[in-house]
PLY file of the C-alpha trace (Angstrom):
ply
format ascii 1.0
element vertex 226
property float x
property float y
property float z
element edge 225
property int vertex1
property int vertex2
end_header
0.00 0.00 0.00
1.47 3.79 -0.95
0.18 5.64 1.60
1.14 9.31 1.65
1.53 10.55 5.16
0.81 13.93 5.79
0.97 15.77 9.37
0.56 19.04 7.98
-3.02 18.93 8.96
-2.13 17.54 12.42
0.16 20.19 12.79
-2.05 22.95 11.86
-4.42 21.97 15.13
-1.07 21.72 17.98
-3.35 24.10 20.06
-6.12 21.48 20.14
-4.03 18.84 20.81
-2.35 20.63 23.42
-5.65 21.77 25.44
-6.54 18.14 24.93
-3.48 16.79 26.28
-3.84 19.64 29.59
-7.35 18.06 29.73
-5.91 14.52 30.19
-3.38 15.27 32.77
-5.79 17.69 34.86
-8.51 14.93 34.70
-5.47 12.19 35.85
-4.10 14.00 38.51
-7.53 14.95 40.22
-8.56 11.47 39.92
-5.38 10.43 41.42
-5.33 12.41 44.28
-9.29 11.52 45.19
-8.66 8.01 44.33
-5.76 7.90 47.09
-8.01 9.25 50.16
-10.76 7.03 48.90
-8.32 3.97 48.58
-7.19 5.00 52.13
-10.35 5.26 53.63
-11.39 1.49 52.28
-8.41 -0.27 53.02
-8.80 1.42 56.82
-12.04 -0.12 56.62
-11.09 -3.34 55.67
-8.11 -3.70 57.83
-10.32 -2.09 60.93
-11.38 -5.77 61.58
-14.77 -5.41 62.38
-17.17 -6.85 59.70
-20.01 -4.43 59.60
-17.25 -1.97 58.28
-15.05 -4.27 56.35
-17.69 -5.56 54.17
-19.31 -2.68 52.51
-15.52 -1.80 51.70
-15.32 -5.03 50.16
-18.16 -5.07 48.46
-17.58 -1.45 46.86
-14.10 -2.69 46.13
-15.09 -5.54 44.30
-18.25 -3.87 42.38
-15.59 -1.81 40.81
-13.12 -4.21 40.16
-15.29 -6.63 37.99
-17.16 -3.62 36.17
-16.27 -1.75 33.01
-15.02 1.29 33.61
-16.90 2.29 30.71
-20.19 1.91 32.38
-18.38 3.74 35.76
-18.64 6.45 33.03
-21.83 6.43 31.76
-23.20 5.70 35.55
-21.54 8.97 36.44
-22.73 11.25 33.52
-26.20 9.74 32.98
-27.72 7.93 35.99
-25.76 9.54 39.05
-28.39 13.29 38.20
-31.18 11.21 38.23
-30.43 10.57 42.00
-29.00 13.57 43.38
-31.58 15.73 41.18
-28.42 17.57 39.56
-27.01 17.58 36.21
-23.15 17.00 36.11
-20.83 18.62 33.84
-18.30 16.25 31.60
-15.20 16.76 33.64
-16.88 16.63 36.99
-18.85 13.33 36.03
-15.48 11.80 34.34
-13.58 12.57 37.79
-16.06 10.76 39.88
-16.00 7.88 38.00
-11.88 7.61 37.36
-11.58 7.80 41.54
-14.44 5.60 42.81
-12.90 2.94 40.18
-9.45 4.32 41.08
-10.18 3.97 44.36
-10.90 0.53 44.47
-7.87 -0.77 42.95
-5.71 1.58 45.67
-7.52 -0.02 48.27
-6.21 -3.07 47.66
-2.74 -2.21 47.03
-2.58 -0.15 49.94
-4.44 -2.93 52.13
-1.24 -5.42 50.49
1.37 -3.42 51.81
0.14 -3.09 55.52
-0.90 -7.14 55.25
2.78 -8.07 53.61
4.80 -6.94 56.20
5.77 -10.10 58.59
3.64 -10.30 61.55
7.36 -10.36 63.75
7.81 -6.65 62.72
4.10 -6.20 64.52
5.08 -8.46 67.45
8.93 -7.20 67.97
7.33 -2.92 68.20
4.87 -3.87 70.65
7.35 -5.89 72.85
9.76 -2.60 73.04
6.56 -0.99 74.31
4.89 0.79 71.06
1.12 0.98 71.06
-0.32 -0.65 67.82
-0.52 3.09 66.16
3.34 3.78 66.77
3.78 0.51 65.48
2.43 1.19 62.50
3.24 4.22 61.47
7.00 3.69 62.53
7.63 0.75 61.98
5.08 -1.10 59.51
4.19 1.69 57.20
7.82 2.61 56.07
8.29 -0.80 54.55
4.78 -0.98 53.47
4.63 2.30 51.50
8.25 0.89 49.50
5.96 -2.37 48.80
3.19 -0.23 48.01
5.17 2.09 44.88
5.47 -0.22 42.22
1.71 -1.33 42.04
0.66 1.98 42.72
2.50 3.43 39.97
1.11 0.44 37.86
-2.25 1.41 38.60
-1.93 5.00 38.33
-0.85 4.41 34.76
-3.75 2.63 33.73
-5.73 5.38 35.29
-4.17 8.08 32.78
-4.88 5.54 30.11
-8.21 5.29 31.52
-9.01 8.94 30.55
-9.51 8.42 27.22
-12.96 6.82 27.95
-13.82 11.04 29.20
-13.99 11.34 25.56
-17.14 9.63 25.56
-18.63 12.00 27.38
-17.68 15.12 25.59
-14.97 16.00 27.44
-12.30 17.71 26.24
-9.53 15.64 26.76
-6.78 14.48 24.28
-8.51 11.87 22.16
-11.98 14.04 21.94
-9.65 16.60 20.57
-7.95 14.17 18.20
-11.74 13.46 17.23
-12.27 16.57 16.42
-9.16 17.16 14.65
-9.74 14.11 12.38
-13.57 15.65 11.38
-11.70 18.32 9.72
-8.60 17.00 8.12
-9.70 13.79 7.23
-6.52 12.01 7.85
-7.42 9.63 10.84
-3.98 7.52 10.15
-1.92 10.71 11.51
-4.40 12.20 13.78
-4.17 8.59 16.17
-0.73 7.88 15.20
-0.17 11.26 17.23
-2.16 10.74 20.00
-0.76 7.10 20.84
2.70 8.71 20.41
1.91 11.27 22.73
0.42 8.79 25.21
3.45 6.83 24.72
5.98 9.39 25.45
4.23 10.64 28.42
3.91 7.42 30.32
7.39 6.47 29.40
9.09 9.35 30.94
6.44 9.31 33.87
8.18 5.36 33.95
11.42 6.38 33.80
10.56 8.94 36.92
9.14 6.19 38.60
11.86 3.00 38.20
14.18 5.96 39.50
12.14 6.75 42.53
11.73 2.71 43.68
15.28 2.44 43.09
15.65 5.43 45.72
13.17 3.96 47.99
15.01 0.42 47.40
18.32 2.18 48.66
17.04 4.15 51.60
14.56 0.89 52.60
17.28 -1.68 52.50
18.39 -2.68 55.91
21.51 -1.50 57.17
24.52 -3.83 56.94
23.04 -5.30 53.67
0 1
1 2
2 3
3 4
4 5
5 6
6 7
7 8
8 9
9 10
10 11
11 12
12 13
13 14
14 15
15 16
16 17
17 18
18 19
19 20
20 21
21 22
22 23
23 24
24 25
25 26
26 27
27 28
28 29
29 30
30 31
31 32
32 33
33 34
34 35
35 36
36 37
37 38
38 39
39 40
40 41
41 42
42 43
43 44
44 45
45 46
46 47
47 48
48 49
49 50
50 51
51 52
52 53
53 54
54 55
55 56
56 57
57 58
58 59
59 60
60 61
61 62
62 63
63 64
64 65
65 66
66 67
67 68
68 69
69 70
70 71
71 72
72 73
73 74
74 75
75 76
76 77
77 78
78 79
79 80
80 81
81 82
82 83
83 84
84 85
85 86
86 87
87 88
88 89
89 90
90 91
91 92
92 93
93 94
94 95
95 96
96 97
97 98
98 99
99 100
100 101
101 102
102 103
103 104
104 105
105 106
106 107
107 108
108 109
109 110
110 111
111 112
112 113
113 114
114 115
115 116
116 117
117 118
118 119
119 120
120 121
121 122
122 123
123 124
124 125
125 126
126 127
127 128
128 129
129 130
130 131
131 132
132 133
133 134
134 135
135 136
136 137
137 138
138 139
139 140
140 141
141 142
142 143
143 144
144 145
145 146
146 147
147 148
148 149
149 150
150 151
151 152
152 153
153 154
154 155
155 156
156 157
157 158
158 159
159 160
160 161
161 162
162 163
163 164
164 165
165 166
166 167
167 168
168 169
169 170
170 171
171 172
172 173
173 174
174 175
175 176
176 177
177 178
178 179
179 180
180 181
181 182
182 183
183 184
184 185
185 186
186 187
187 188
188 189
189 190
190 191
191 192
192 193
193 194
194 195
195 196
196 197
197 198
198 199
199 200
200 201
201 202
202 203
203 204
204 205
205 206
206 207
207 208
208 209
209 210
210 211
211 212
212 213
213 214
214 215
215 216
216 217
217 218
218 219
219 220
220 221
221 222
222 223
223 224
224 225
């Protein structure tokens, strides 16, 4: 096939796919940040012990792990008004649903860090006198929270890739914008082609940021002597 790539046409629209792109990240790092203190508050709630707390967690965990986050999206936008008797804009509706679902998966990989560290690091703080707070956050949390980076950064890049579903909505994030973009020049081969390069090249130097931070936190978390 003699295909004749042009990008002229992409390159004409760089301010749309620049808004788009500040539409992804804004929408990622809201999510992010809401989806932490929700994760936080359901893994506290499963790890409180007491089943009348524990199990709604797990049950909202779950719901949202074996969902599409597709219909998380359309839940959001079109059935979440119905309820609360007000309409919700694209970005605020996209948010909610990118940190209850984000939310979810954090609560788990918070909840695996607390549960992965030996039950002798739990047993030796409390026999040199710490109560069971002290003990965790002294002793248990710093070598959960190393634990706790790699699947968090995992997740946390599916959640950027997640955003593309906004698009969906009407929101103006990168891919509506390529959408847009391709309804005028025609050329949908260069129009994606851009847009998964630009996806590519964010996440990989977000990666590269991140192996170099757990190979800090492998330095500084490695006991001493090793």
């Amino acid at each position: 096939m003699n295909y004749a790539w042009d990008f002229s046409g992409v390159w004409a629209h760089r301010d749309m796919l620049l808004a788009g792109f500040i539409g992804t990240m804004k929408i990622a790092a809201v999510a992010i940040a809401v989806g932490v203190l929700v994760g936080i508050v359901l893994a506290v709630l499963r790890l409180s012990g007491k089943r009348w707390l524990a199990l709604p967690a797990l049950w909202f965990i779950e719901f949202y792990r074996n969902t599409p986050p597709l219909v998380h999206f359309f839940w959001a936008f079109y059935a979440l008004p119905v309820l609360i008797g007000v309409s919700l804009d694209p970005y605020v509706a996209a948010v909610i649903a990118l940190s209850t679902q984000s939310g979810a998966f954090f609560a788990e990989v918070f909840r695996g860090g607390v549960v992965s560290v030996e039950r002798g690091q739990w047993e030796g703080a409390r026999a040199i006198g710490m109560q069971p707070l002290q003990a965790l956050r002294r002793v248990v949390l710093p070598q959960a929270m190393a634990r706790m980076v790699p699947p968090f950064i995992e997740r946390s890049f599916e959640l950027i890739k997640t955003t593309a579903l906004a698009s969906t909505l009407a929101y103006s994030d990168l891919l509506y914008q390529a959408m847009q973009i391709n309804s005028i020049t025609f050329r949908p081969l260069e129009v994606y082609t851009v847009v998964a390069a630009i996806f590519f090249c964010t996440l990989l130097v977000l990666s590269i940021g991140a192996r170099a931070l757990e190979h800090r936190l492998g330095v500084h978390t490695r006991p001493q002597g090793a």
